[in-house]
N, C-alpha and C positions, 0 to 999 in steps of 0.2 A: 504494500500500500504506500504512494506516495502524497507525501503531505503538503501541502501548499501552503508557504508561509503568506500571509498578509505584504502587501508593498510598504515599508518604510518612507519609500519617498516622501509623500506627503504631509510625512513627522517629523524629519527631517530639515522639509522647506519649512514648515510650521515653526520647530524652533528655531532655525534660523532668523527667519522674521522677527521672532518675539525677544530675541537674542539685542542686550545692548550694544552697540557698537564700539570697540576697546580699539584705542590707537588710528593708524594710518588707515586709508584704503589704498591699496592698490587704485594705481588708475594707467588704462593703455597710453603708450606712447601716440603722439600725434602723428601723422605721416604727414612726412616732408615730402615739401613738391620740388625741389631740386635735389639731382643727383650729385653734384660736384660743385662746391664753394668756388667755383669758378663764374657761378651762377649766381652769389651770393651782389648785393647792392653795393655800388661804389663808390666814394672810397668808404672801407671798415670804417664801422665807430670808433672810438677810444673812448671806454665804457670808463673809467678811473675820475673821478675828481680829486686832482690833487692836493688841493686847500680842503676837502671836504676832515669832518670828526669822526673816526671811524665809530668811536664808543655814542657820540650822538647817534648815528645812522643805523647802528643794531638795534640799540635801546628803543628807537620809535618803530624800526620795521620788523622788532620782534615782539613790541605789542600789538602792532596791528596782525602778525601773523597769528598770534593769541585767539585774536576776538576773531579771527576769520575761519577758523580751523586748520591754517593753511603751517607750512614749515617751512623754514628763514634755511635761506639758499646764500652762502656768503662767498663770494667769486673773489677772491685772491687773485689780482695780478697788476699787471701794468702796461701802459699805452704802447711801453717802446715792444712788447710782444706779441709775435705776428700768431699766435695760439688762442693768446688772449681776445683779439681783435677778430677772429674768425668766430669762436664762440659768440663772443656781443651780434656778430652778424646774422650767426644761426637765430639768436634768442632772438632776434628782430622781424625775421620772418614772421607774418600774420598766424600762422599755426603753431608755431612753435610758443609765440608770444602769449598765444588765449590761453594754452596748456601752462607755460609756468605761470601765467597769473592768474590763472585758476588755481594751482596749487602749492605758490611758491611767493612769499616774501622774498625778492631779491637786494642784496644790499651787494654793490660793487667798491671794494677795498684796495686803494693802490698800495701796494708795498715797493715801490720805487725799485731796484735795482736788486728786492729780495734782503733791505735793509732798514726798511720803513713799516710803521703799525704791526710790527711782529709779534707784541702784545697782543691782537685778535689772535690768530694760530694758535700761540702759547696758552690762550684761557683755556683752549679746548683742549687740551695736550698733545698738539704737534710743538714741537721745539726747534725744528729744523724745516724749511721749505724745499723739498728738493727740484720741483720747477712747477710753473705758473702756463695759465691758470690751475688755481689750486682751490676746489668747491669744499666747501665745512658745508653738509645737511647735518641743521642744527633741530629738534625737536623744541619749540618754543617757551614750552608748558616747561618741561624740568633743564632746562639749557642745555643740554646732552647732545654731543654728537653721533649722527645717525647711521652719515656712513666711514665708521673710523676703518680705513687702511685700504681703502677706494679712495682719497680725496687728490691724489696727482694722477686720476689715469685718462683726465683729459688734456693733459700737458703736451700734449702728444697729436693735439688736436685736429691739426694739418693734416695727417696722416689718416682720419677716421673720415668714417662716411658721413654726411650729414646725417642719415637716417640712423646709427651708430650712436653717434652726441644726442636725440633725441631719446631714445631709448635707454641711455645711461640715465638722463635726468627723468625719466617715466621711471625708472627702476625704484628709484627710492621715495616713491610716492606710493 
């Protein structure tokens, strides 16, 4: 005789539904409509203000990440880097741009020459910069870095696909 269990499913969805929502969501990466930063608007930003505070600049875009439910995205670099300045290109793209501000307090951090505001890195315990851009996902709520020992692997950024740089920054959402 065999026995027929009942479907689970629908117990399942039920408590998932009824289930409080704890932490991040996941959310898909956008798709880029260029294949090649060749394609990218020109000339590059130079995403960096250099007169700017870097400790005023977290401190308001990690409150407002707070009240948004959204995570403080803090871009480590500098204008004179051509990594740096493709990244800001990608984020400028219209899709790209809806997706992190949809889900991302951006705050852009010059550290000059990898000798400046090295106190931001340092809060979160990096103590060394090994090249730029350099993304800290900062969790807003307990200041916790999100993705510790991923934060140089867009350094490299030249070399990556656009749709690659989009996907990394979907990853930790």
């Amino acid at each position: 005789m065999t026995y027929k269990f009942p479907s689970l499913t629908p117990l399942i969805i039920g408590l998932a539904l009824a289930m409080p929502r704890v932490g991040w969501v996941a959310a898909p990466a956008p798709h880029v409509s260029i294949a090649s930063f060749d394609q990218l608007a020109q000339p590059l930003p130079f995403p960096y203000d250099v007169k700017a505070s870097p400790k005023v600049q977290i401190a308001a875009a990690a409150a407002r990440a707070r009240a948004t439910h959204r995570l403080l995205l803090i871009d480590l670099g500098g204008n004179w880097c051509g990594d740096c300045r493709v990244l800001a290109g990608l984020m400028a793209l219209p899709e790209v741009r809806g997706f992190v501000e949809k889900n991302y307090e951006v705050v852009a951090v010059d550290v000059g020459r990898m000798d400046k505001n090295l106190g931001v890195p340092a809060h979160y315990g990096v103590g060394h910069l090994e090249g730029v851009p350099a993304l800290l996902v900062v969790d807003p709520r307990s200041d916790t870095l999100v993705n510790k020992g991923h934060i140089f692997a867009l350094a490299d950024a030249r070399h990556m696909t656009p749709q690659a740089l989009a996907d990394w920054l979907a990853s930790w959402r």
